[in-house]
KEGU-230401 format. One record per residue (C-alpha): residue in one letter; x, z, y; chain. Coordinates in pm, whole numbers, plus 32768, in hexadecimal, padded with zeros to 4 digits. Layout:
BEGIN
@residuo:A	x:X	z:Z	y:Y	cadena:A
...
//
This chain:
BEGIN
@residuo:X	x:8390	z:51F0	y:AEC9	cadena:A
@residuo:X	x:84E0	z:51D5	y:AE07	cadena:A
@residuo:X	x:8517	z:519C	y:AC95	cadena:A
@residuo:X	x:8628	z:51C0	y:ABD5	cadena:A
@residuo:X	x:862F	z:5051	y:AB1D	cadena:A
@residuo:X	x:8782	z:50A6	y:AA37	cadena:A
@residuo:X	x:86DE	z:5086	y:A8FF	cadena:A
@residuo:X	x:8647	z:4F6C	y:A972	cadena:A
@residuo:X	x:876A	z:4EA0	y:A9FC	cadena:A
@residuo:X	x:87CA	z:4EF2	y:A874	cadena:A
@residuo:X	x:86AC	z:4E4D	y:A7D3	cadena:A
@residuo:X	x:866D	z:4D0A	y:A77F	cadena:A
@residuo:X	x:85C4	z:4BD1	y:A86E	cadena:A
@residuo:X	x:846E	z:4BE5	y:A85B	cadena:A
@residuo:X	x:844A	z:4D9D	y:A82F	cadena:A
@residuo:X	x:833F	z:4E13	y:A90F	cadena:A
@residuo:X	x:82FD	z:4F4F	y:A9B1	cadena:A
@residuo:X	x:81D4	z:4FF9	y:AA40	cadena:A
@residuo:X	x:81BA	z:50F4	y:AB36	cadena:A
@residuo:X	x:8033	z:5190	y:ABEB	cadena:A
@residuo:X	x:80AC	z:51F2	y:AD29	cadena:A
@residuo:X	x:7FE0	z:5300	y:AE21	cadena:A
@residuo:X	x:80FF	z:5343	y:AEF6	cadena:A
@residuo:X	x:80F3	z:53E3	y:B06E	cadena:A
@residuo:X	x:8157	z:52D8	y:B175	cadena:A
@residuo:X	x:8157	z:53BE	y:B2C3	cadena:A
@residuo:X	x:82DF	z:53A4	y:B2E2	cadena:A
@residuo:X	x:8303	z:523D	y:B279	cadena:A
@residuo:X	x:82B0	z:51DA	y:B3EA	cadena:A
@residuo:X	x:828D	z:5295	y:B53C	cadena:A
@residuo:X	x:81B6	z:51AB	y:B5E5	cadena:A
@residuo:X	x:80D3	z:519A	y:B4A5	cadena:A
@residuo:X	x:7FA8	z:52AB	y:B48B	cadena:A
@residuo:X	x:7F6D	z:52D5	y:B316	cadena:A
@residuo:X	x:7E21	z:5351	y:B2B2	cadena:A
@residuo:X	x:7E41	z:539B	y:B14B	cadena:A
@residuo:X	x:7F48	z:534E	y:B045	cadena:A
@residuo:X	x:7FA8	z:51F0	y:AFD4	cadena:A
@residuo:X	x:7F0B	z:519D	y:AE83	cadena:A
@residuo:X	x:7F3C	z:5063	y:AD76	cadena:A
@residuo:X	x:8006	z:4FFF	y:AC90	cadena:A
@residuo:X	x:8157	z:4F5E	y:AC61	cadena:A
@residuo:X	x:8204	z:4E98	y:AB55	cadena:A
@residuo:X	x:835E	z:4E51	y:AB22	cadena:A
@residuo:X	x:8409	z:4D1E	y:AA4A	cadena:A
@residuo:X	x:8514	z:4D02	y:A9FF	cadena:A
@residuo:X	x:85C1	z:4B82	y:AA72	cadena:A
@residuo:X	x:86ED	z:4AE2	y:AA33	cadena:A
@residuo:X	x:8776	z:4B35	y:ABAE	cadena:A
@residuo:X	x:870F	z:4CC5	y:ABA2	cadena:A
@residuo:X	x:8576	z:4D44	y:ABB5	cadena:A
@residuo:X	x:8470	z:4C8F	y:AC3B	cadena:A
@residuo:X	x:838A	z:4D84	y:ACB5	cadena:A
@residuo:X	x:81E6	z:4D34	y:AD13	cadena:A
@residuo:X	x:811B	z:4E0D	y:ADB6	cadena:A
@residuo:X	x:7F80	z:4E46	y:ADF8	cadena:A
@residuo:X	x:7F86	z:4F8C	y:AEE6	cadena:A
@residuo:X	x:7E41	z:4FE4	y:AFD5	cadena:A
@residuo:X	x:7E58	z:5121	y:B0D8	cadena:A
@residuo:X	x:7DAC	z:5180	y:B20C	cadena:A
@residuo:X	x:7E19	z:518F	y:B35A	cadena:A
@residuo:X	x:7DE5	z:5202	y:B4BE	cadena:A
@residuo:X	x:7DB5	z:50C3	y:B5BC	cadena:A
@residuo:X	x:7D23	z:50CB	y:B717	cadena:A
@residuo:X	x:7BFA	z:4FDD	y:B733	cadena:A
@residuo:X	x:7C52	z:4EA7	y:B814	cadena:A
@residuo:X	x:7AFB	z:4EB8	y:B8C3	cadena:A
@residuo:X	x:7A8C	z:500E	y:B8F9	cadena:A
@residuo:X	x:7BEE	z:50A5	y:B8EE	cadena:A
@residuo:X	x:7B6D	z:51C8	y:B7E5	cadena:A
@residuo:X	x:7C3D	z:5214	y:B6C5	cadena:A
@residuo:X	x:7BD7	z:518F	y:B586	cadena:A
@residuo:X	x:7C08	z:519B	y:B40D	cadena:A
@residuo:X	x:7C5E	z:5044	y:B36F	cadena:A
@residuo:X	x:7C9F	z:4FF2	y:B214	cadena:A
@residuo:X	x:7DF4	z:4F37	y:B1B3	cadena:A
@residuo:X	x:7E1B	z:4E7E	y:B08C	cadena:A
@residuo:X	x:7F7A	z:4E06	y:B04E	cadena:A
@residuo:X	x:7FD2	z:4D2A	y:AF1F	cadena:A
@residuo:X	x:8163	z:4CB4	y:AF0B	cadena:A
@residuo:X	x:826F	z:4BFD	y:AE1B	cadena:A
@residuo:X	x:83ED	z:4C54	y:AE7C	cadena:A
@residuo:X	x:8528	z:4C0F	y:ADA1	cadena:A
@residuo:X	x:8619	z:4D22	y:ADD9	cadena:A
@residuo:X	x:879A	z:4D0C	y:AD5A	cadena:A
@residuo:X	x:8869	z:4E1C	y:ACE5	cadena:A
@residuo:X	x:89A5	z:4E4A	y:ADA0	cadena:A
@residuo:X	x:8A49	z:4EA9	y:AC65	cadena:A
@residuo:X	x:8A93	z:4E6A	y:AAF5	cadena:A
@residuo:X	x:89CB	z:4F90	y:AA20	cadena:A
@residuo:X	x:8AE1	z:4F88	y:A8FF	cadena:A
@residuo:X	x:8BEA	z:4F64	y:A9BB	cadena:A
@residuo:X	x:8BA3	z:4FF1	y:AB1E	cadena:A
@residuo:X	x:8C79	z:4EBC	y:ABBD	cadena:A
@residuo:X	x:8BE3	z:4E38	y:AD30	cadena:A
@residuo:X	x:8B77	z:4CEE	y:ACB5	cadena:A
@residuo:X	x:8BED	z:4BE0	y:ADBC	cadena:A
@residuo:X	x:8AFD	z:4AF6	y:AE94	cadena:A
@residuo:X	x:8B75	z:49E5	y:ADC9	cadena:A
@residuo:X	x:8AFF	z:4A50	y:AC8F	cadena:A
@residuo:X	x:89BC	z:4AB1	y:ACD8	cadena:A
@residuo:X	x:88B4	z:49A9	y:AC63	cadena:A
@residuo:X	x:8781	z:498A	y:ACFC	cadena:A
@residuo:X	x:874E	z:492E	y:AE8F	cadena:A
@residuo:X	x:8836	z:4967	y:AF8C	cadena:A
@residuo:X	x:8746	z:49CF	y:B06D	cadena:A
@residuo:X	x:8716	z:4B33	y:AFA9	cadena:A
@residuo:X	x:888D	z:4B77	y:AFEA	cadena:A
@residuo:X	x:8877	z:4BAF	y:B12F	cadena:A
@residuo:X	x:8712	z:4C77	y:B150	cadena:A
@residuo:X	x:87A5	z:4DF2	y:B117	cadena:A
@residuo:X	x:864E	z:4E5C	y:B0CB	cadena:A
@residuo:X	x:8648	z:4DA5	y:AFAB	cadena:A
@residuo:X	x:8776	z:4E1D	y:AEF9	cadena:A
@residuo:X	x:8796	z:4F2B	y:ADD8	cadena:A
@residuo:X	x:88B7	z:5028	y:AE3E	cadena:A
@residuo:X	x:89D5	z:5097	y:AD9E	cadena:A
@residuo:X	x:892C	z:51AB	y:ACDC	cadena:A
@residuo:X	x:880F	z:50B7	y:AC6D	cadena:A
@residuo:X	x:86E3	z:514F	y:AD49	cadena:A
@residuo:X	x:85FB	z:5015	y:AD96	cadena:A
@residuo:X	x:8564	z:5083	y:AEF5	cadena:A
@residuo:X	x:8410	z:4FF2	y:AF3E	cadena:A
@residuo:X	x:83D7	z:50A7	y:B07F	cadena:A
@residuo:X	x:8455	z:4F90	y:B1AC	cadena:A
@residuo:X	x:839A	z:4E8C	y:B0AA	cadena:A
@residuo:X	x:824C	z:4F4E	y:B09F	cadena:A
@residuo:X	x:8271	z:4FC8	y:B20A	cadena:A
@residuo:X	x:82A0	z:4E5A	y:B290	cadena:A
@residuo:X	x:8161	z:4DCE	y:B1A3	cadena:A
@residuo:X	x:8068	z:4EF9	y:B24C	cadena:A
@residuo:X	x:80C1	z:4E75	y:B3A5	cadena:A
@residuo:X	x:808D	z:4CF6	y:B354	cadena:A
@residuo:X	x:7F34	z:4D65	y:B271	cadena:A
@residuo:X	x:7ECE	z:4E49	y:B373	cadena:A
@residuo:X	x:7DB2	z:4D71	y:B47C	cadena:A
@residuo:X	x:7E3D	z:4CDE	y:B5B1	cadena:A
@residuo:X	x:7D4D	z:4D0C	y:B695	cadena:A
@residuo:X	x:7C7A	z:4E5E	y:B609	cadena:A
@residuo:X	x:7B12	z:4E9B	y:B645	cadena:A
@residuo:X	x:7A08	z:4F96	y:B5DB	cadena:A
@residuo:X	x:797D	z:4ECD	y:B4FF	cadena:A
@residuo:X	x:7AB9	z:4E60	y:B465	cadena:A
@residuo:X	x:7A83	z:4D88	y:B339	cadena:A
@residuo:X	x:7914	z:4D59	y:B384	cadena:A
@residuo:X	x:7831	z:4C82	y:B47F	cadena:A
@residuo:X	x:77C9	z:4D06	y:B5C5	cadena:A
@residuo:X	x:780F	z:4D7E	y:B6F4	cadena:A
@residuo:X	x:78B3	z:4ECC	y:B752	cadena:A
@residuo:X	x:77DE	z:4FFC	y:B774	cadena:A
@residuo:X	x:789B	z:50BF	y:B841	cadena:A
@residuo:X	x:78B6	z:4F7D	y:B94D	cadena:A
@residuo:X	x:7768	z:4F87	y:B9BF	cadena:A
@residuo:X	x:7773	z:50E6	y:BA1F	cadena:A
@residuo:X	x:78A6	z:50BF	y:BACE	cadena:A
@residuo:X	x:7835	z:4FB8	y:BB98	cadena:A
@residuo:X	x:76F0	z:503F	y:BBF4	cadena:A
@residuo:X	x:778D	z:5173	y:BC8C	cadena:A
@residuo:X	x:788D	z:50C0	y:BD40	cadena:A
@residuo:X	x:7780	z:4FDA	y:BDF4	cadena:A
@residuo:X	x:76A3	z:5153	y:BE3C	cadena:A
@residuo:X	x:77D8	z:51CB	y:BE82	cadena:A
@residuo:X	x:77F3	z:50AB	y:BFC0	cadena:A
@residuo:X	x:76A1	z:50BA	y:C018	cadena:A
@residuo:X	x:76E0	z:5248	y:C05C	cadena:A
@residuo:X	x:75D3	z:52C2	y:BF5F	cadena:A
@residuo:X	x:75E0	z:539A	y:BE1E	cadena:A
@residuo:X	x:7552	z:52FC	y:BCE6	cadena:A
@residuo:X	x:74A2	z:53D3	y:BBBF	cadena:A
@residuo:X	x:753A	z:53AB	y:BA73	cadena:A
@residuo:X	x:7415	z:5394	y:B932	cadena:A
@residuo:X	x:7454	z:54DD	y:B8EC	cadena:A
@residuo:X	x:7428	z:5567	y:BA4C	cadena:A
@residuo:X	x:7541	z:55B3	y:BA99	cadena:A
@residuo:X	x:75CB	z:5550	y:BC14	cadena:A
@residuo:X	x:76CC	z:5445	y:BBE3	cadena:A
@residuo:X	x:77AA	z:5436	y:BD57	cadena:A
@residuo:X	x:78B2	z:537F	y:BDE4	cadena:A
@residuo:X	x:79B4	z:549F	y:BD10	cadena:A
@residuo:X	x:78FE	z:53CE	y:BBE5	cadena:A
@residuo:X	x:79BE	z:52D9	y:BC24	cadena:A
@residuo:X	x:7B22	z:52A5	y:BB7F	cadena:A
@residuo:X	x:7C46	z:52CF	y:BC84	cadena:A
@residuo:X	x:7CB2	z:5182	y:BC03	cadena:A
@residuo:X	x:7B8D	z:50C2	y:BC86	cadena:A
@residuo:X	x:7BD1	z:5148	y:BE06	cadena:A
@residuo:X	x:7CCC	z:5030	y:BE69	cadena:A
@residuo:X	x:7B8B	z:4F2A	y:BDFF	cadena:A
@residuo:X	x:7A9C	z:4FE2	y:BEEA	cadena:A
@residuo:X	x:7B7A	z:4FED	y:C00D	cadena:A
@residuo:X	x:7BB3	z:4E5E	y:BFEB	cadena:A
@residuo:X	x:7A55	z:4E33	y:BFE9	cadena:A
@residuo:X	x:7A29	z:4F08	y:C101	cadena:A
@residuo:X	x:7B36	z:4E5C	y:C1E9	cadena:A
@residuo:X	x:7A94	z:4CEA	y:C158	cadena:A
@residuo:X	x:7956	z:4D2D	y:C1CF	cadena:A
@residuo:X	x:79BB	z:4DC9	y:C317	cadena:A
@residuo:X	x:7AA5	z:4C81	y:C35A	cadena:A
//
């Protein structure tokens, strides 16, 4: 996600830019499971203190479901507004000093919002820090909608057959067992067993 703003920097206040954007996001962050590209559009203006660049971006991702503990697909809508600052004069290629920057102090010191030396405007630590705070905080199946989680019910009725010793039959007839049940639900059945025997 890096544009070359040069011409811009050149223009005068007030020239706009527009850019559609599908671009892949699977190496913008480990720990974030991309399901398809990121898609939207982005417009740059041109301001008196460098480009002010806004953003209305939506992709999917891969979350783990804070009730059931099954991986889901959620939705992420991301819109954002950042002011980024060129590091250098275009004309004249001369580092241009904290002093005479104008505009707030606090986008000196946030390196993610600068424009480097060769004037490539990087929206990548920008974008990838807006998915995270967009993305739900607590995830469920039926994220974004009312409801309960599907996938709950069945979890908890096999771990209370899986107590009481018996096998349960799934609607489709299929034998549902104790290996049914996810390896992450065995600590909470040996609590309950050690509770009740108390």
């Amino acid at each position: 996600m890096q544009f070359n703003v040069a011409q811009l920097l050149k223009e005068p206040i007030g020239s706009v830019r527009q850019y559609e954007l599908v671009e892949d996001i699977g190496s913008l962050d480990a720990d974030l499971d991309a399901l398809g590209p990121l898609v939207g559009r982005v417009q740059m203006l041109r301001i008196h203190s460098g480009i002010l660049v806004s953003g209305a971006l939506s992709t999917a991702v891969r979350v783990t479901c804070n009730r059931c503990l099954e991986p889901i697909a959620a939705q992420v809508r991301l819109e954002f507004e950042e002011s980024f600052r060129p590091l250098t004069e275009v004309g004249t290629g001369r580092y241009i000093l904290p002093d005479e920057f104008e505009g707030a102090t606090d986008e000196l010191e946030d390196a993610a919002l600068l424009i480097n030396e060769q004037h490539i405007l990087d929206l990548s630590e920008v974008v990838r820090q807006r998915i995270w705070l967009a993305m739900p905080m607590y995830p469920g199946c039926n994220w974004g909608g009312e409801g309960e989680c599907p996938n709950l019910t069945v979890y908890l009725k096999n771990i209370r057959a899986v107590q009481e010793g018996m096998d349960i039959t799934s609607p489709e007839g299929e034998l549902e067992t104790s290996e049914a049940v996810d390896p992450r639900w065995a600590t909470l059945l040996d609590l309950r067993e050690r509770l009740e025997g108390s």
